[in-house]
C-alpha positions, -999 to +999 in steps of 0.1 A: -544-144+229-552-153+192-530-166+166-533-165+130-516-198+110-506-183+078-506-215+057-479-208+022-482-228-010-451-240-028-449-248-068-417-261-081-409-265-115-377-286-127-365-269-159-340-288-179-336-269-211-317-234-210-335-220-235-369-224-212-346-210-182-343-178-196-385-179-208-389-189-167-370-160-155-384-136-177-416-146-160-405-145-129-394-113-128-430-100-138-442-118-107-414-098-084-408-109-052-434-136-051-413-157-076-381-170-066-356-191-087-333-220-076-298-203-089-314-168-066-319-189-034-284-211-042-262-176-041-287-165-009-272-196+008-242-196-002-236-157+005-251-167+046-228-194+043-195-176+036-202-148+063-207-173+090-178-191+082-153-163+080-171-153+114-164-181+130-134-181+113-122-147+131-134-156+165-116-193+165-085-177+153-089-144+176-099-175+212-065-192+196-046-161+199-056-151+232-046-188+247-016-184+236-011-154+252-026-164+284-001-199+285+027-179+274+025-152+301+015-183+328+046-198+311+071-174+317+056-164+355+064-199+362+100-199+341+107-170+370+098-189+399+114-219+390+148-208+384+160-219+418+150-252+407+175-252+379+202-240+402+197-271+421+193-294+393+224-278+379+244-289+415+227-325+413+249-327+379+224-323+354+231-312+324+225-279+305+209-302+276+191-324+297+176-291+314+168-282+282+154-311+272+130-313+303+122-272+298+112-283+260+092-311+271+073-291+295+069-263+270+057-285+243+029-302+270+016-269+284+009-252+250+008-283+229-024-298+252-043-264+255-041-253+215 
């Protein structure tokens, strides 16, 4: 197999005056394609930059939403089962604050740890 190194050569010019910015990209844009400008690659950059950070963006917030979902339907299977524990905690002399207290605290771990 045979490979070809394509070697590229790289001028840069640090232009300082505006009045010879606007001389240089009046050049440049006989040259076409071949010449390209700082400010020209700065909003290439920044225009990559912005879609990958809304797309990341989106997907964090969409993975967020779905835990939640997930914990909150785990939450409330659990809620179901344990409601003979209640009833017991209830005959012990517990509370219905402290229950709720100890239901908050548990809430608060199991979505506050995850998220």
């Amino acid at each position: 197999m045979k490979t070809q190194n394509n070697v590229h050569t790289f001028y840069g010019y640090d232009i300082k005056q505006t009045s010879q910015k606007e001389k240089a990209q009046a050049i440049a844009k006989q040259f076409g394609d071949k010449v390209i400008t700082y400010d020209d690659m700065k909003k290439e950059v920044d225009a990559t930059n912005g879609i990958l950070i809304f797309v990341t963006s989106f997907l964090g917030l969409a993975f967020l939403v779905a835990a939640g979902c997930i914990i909150y339907i785990k939450q409330m299977d659990e809620t179901e089962d344990e409601l003979s524990n209640f009833r017991i905690l209830k005959r012990i002399g517990f509370t219905h604050t402290d229950m709720l207290k100890g239901l908050l605290l548990k809430i608060t771990f199991n979505f506050g740890l995850p998220l």
